[in-house]
ZAMARGU-4260 file (C-alpha; in steps of 0.2 Angstrom, whole numbers, plus 5000, padded with zeros to 4 digits):
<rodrens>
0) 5502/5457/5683 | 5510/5471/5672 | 5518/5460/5660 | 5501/5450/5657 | 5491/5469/5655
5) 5503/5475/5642 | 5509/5460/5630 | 5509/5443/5629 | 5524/5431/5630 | 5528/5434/5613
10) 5532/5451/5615 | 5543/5447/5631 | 5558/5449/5622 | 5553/5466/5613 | 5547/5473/5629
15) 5564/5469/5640 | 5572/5479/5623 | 5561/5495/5624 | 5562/5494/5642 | 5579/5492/5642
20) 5583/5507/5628 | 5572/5518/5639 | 5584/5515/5655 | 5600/5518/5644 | 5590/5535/5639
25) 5587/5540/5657 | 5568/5536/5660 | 5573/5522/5674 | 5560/5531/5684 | 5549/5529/5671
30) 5552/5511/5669 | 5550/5507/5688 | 5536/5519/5690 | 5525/5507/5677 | 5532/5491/5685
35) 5543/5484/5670 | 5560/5483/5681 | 5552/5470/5694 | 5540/5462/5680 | 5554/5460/5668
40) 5567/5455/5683 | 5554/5441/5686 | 5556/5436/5667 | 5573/5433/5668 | 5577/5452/5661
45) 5591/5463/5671 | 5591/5481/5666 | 5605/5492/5669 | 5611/5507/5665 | 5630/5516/5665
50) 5625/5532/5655 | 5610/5539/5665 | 5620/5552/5673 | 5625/5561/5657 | 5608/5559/5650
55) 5599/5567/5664 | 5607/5580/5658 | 5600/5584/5640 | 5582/5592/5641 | 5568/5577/5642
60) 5562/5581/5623 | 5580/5576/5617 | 5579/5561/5626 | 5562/5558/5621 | 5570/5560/5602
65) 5584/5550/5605 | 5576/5532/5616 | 5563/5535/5596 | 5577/5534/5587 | 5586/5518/5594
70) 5567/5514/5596 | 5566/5509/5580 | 5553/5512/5563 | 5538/5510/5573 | 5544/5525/5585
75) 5551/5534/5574 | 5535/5536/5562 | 5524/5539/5577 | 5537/5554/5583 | 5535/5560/5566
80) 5515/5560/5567 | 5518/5567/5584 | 5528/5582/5576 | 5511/5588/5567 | 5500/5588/5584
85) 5507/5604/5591 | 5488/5602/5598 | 5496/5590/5612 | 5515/5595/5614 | 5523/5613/5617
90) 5535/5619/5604 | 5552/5612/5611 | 5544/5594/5609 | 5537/5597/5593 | 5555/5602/5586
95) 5562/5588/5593 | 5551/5575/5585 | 5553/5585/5567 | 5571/5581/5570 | 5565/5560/5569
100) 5569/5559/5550 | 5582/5549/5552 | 5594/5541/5543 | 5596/5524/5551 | 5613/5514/5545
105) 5613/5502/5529 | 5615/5483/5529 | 5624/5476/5516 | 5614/5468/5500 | 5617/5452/5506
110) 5605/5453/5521 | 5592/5456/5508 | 5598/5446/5496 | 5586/5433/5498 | 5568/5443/5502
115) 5575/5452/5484 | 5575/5435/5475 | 5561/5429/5482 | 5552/5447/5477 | 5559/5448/5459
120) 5559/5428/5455 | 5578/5428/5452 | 5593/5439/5456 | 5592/5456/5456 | 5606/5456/5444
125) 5598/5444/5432 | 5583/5457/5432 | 5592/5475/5432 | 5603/5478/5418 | 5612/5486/5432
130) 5610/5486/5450 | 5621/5494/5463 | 5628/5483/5480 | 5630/5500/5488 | 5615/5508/5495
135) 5608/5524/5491 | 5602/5529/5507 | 5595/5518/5521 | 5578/5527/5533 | 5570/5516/5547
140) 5559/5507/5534 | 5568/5503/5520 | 5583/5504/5511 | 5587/5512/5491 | 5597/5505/5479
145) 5601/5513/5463 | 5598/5502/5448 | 5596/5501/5428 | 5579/5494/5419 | 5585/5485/5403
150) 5580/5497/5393 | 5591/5509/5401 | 5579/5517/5413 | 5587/5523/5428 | 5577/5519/5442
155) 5577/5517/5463 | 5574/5501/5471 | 5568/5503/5488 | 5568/5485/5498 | 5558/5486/5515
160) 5569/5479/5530 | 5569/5461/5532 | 5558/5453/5548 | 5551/5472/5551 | 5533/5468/5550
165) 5536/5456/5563 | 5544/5470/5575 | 5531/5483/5570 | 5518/5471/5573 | 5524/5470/5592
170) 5526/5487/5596 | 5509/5490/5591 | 5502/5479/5603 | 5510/5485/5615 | 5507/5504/5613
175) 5488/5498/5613 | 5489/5489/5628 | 5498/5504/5636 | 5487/5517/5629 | 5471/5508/5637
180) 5479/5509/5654 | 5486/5524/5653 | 5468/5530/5648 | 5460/5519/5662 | 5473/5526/5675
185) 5476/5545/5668 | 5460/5551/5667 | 5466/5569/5661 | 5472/5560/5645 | 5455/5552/5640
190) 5448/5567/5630 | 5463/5566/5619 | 5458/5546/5616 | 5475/5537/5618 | 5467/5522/5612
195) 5460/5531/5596 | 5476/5535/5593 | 5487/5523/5592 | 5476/5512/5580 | 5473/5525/5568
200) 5493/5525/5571 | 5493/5506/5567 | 5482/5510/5551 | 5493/5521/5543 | 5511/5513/5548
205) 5501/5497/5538 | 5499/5506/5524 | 5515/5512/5524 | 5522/5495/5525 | 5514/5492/5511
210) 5524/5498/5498 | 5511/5494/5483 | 5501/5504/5494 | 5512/5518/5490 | 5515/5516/5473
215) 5494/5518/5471 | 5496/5534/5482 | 5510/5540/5469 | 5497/5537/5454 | 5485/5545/5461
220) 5494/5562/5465 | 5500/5563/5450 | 5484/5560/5442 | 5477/5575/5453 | 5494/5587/5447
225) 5492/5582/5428 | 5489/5599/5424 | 5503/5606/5435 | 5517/5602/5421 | 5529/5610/5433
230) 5525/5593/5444 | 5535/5576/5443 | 5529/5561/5453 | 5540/5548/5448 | 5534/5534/5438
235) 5531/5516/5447 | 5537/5501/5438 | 5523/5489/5443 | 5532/5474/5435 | 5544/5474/5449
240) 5535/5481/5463 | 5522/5474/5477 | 5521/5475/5495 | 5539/5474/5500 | 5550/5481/5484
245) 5545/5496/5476 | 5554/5502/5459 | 5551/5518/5455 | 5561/5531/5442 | 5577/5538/5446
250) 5575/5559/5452 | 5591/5567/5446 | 5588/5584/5456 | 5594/5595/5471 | 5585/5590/5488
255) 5576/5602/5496 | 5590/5600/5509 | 5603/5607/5495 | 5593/5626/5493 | 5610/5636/5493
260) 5615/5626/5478 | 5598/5633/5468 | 5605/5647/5462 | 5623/5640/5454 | 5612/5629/5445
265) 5602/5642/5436 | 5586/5638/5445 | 5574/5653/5452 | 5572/5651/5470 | 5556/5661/5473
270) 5549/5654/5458 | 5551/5636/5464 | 5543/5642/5481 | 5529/5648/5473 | 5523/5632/5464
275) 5529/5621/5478 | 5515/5631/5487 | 5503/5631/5472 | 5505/5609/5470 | 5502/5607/5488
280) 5488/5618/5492 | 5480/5612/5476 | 5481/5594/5484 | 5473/5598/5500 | 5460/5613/5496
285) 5453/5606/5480 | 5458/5586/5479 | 5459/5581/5496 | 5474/5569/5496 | 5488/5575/5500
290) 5507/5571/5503 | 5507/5571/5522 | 5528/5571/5524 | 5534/5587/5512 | 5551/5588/5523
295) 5566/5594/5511 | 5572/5575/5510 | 5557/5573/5500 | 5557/5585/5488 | 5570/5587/5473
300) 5571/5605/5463 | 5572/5598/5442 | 5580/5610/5428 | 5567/5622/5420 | 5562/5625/5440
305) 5551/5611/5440 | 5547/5602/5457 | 5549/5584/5461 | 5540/5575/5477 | 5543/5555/5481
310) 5539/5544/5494 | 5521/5543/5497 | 5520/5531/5509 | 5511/5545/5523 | 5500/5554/5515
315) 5481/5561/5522 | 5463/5563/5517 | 5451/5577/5520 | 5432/5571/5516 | 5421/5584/5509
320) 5415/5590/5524 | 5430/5592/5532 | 5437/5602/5516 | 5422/5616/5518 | 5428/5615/5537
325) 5445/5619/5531 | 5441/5633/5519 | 5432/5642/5530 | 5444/5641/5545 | 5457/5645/5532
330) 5451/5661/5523 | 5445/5668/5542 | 5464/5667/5546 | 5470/5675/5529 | 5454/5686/5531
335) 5455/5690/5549 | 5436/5685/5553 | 5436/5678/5570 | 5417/5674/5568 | 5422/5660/5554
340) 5435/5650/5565 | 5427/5654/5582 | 5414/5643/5573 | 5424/5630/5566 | 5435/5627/5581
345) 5419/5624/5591 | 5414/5613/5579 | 5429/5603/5581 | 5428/5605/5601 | 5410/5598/5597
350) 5405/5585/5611 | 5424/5583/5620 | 5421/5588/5640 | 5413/5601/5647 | 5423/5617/5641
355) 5419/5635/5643 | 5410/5639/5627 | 5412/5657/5630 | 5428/5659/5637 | 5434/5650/5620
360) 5426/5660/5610 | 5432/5675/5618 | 5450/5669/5615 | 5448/5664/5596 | 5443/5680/5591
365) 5454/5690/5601 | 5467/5679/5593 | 5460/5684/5575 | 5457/5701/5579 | 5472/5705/5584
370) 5479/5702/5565 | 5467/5717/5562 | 5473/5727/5549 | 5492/5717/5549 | 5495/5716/5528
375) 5494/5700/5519 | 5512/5700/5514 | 5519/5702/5534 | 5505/5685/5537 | 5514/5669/5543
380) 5499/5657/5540 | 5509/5643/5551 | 5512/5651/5565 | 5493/5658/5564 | 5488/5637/5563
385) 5503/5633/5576 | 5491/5648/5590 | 5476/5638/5585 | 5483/5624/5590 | 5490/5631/5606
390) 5472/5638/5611 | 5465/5620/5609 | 5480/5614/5619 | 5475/5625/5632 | 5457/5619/5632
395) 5463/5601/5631 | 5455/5598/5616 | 5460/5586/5603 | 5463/5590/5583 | 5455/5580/5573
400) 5464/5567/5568 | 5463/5570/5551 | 5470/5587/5552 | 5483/5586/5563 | 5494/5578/5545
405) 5489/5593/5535 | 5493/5608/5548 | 5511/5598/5551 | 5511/5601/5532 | 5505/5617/5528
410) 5520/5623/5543 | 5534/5612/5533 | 5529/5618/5517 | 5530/5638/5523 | 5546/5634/5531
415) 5553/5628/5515 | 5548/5640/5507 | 5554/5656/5516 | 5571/5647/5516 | 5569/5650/5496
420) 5563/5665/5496 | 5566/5675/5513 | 5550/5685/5507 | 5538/5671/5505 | 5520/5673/5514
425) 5512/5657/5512 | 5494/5669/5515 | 5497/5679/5500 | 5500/5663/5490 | 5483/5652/5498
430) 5470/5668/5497 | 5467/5667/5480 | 5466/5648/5479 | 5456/5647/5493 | 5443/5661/5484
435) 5444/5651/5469 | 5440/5637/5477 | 5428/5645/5485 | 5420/5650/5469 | 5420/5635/5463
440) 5409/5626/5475 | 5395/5641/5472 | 5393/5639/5453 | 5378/5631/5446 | 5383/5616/5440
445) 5392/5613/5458 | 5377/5617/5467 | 5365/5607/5453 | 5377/5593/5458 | 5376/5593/5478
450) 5357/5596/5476 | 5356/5582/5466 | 5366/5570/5480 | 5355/5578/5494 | 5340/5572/5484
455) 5346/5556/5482 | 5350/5552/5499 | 5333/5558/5504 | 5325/5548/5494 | 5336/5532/5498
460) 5330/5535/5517 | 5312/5536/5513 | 5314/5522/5501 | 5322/5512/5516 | 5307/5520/5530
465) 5293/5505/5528 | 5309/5491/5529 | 5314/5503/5547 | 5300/5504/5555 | 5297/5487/5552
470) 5310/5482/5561 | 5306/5493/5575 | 5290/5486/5579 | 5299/5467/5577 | 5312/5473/5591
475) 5297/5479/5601 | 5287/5464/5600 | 5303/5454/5606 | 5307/5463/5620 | 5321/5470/5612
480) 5321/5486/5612 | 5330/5498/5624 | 5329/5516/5627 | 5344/5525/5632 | 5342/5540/5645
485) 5355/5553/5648 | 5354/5565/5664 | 5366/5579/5661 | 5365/5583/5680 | 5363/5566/5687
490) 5373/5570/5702 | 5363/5587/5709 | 5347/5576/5705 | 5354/5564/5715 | 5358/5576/5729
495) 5342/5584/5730 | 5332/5565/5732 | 5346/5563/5746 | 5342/5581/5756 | 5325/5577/5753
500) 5326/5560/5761 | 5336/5568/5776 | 5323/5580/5776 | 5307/5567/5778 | 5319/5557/5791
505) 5319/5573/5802 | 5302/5578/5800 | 5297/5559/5807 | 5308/5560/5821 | 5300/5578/5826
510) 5284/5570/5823 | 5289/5556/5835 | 5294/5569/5848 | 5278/5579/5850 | 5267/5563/5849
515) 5278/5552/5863 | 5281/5571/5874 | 5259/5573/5873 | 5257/5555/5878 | 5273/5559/5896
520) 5262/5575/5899 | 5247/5564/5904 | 5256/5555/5915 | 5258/5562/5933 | 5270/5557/5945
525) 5289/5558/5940 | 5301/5573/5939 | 5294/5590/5934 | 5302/5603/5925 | 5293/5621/5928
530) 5280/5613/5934 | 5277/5601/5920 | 5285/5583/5919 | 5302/5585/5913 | 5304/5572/5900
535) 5290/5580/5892 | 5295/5598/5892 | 5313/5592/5884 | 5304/5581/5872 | 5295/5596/5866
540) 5311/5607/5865 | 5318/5594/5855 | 5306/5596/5843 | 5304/5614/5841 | 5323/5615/5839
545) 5321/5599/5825 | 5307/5611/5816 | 5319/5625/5818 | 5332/5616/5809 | 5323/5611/5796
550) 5313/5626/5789 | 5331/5631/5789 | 5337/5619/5779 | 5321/5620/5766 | 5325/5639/5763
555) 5343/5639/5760 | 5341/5623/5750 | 5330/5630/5738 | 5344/5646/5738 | 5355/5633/5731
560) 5343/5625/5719 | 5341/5642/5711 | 5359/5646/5712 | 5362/5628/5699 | 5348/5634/5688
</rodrens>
């Protein structure tokens, strides 16, 4: 039963919900197509439906946008991840779900009331010299409200929505349970991993819930930025802040949502583009942790053009290896070198299906090519990552997960900033920080370093050897030891031990012939053929014509056998 495959009874109630917002949004079929009308009709849950008509007529990626919004948080951020995977979705979705930054309505402080007393140990107006009832601004996880530290700081107070967790918590076992059967009954989705997916989804919303979590996220970027002074992270009040509450200071700025106002204010447009580029490739080329959401709601423009990013709360990681992956794709694109990318991009394709190898190749570097000669300045570096993207689409390859964050950022960030400055070229801005980089990792004491891990790791392996083996021979001894075989061409081996079978059961049959036919033509008496006993004579037709069949068959099956080599 349907309603047993994807949740249990305690998720009923949530499921008649989405089910129900899907119907309103026009995906009836949808709904009755994976069974939910007559499972949830069983349940005692009746769906209807009064709008479908005029939403059938907005495109499907506006009504995918808007059933996410009503959705709620947990749609909401996975529409939002989504936006980065241009890998999986054509550009009209990709739009839409950059849209899902959404500005969900406020509740009124006494809703929270009693989560923030039990936070803060007392009322928040005890604590706060100051604490605004009106809310700042509300999104689908939490809600901001301005307040005033007793010594006078001016600070935000951003409360996480009451029972949330608790919803969250539902809608991710259910977009597991829906992701395994839709990777058990869609097999064209299975090299994108569904499953995969959605609980590296469920990792990151947890952290996000999290909002400690974020505060240590915050610290840390601003750690890595220290010697950016043209960089404000704001500061986390850890006295008031843990897992649900998170008081941080105040930014007094213009949103990157407010760019025509730059200018009045005597702030250098170009200028702030250039070191919004500068902070945000220096977290992901050289520290690896960057800020994964840089949409304009998330950045503030200071006096003395500095540069102000909050909320932390999505933010990615590129290992080391991954970095040098990055660089080396990155300067290929900036470079135009198809040979680097070709290389990294078959990397990433690595063991997915069964691809054309060649035919990929091919495609990379024509793509590359054709920026031959283009100059750096006319270089748009996201839409070159956005064609990557589409070639893999095409290939139905997956990105790796743990890029599919940074391109999403690297295409905000160059659309932010041409809307600073008209002629910003996010190429000419990354080339010499990717060659530093670059540089950087080639310098003795870099190399001394890395040589110095190697050797280590070697020598924890031999060091380990005796204690492997050992065990090795113990699993042997038990009976415990397996061997795993892979046959790349199971199936044509398969085939060839069934023609040869057929083969050997026609040979005995021919074999039959001639020996029964001698035996009738020693017989005399009976009906003749040409003078000679007729079941004889057909016997030994038969078998001529069964020889005849079967040297046929050997030649052209060898032909074939060639042919697969």
């Amino acid at each position: 039963m349907l309603i047993e495959t994807l949740g249990s009874m305690r998720d009923i109630g949530r499921l008649a919900e989405i089910a129900g917002i899907l119907v309103r949004h026009g995906f009836g079929d949808t709904v009755r197509r994976l069974g939910l009308a007559d499972a949830l009709a069983r349940a005692g849950h009746a769906l209807h439906n009064e709008h479908a008509a005029d939403l059938a007529r907005l495109p499907p990626p506006v009504q995918v946008r808007r059933a996410m919004e009503e959705l709620g948080p947990t749609f909401v951020k996975l529409g939002q991840i989504l936006a980065g995977r241009a890998d999986l979705f054509g550009p009209e979705w990709i739009a839409e779900f950059g849209r899902l930054h959404s500005r969900v309505p406020t509740v009124p402080l006494e809703e929270l009331r009693p989560q923030l007393r039990e936070d803060l140990g007392a009322e928040p107006e005890a604590v706060f010299a100051r604490f605004d009832a009106e809310p700042l601004a509300g999104a689908s996880i939490a809600q901001v409200h301005r307040a005033q530290l007793k010594d006078g700081t001016e600070v935000i107070v951003k409360i996480r929505r009451p029972g949330i967790e608790d919803k969250v918590a539902a809608d991710l076992r259910l977009l597991e349970r829906l992701a395994a059967l839709a990777e058990a009954e869609l097999p064209a989705l299975k090299p994108y991993g569904p499953v995969r997916l959605v609980r590296e989804f469920a990792r990151s919303l947890g952290r996000e819930l999290n909002f400690g979590y974020e505060g240590r996220n915050a610290e840390r970027i601003a750690g890595n930025l220290a010697s950016l002074p043209f960089v404000v992270i704001p500061r986390v009040h850890w006295a008031y802040t843990g897992e649900r509450l998170n008081v941080q200071d105040h930014v007094d700025g213009i949103t990157g949502e407010q760019h025509a106002r730059l200018r009045d204010a005597g702030l250098d447009p170009p200028l702030l583009a250039k070191r919004g580029a500068r902070a945000v490739l220096k977290m992901i080329v050289e520290d690896g942790f960057f800020h994964a959401d840089p949409h304009p709601g998330n950045v503030f423009y200071l006096p003395g053009d500095r540069i102000a990013f909050i909320d932390f709360g999505m933010v990615g990681r590129i290992p080391p290896r991954r970095r040098e992956e990055l660089l080396q794709l990155l300067l290929g694109l900036v470079e135009r070198q198809p040979e680097p990318v070709a290389d990294v991009l078959l990397d990433w394709a690595g063991g997915a299906h069964a691809i054309d190898i060649a035919q990929l190749e091919s495609e990379i570097e024509t793509f590359v090519d054709q920026y031959h000669g283009t100059p750096l300045a006319q270089l748009s570096l996201a839409d070159m990552l956005s064609d990557v993207t589409v070639i893999l689409r095409e290939h139905h390859l997956a990105l790796p997960a743990d890029l599919a964050l940074l391109i999403k950022a690297f295409i905000t960030l160059e659309g932010m900033g041409r809307q600073l400055d008209p002629g910003f070229h996010m190429a000419s801005e990354a080339l010499p920080i990717l060659r530093q980089v670059l540089r950087a990792r080639y310098k003795p004491q870099a190399l001394a370093r890395r040589s110095w891990q190697s050797l280590r790791r070697a020598l924890a392996l031999v060091e380990r050897l005796p204690q492997d083996i050992t065990r090795l021979v113990r699993h042997a001894r038990r009976g415990r030891l397996h061997l795993g075989l892979e046959l790349a061409h199971l199936k044509r081996v398969g085939d060839q031990l069934d023609r040869a079978a057929s083969r050997l059961a026609i040979a005995l049959i021919i074999a039959a012939l001639i020996i029964g036919s001698s035996i009738v033509m020693t017989v005399s008496g009976g009906p003749t053929l040409f003078g000679l006993p007729a079941f004889g004579f057909l016997g030994f037709v038969g078998a001529v014509l069964g020889g005849v069949w079967l040297l046929r068959s050997i030649r052209s099956g060898g032909r074939h056998d060639d042919d697969a080599v």
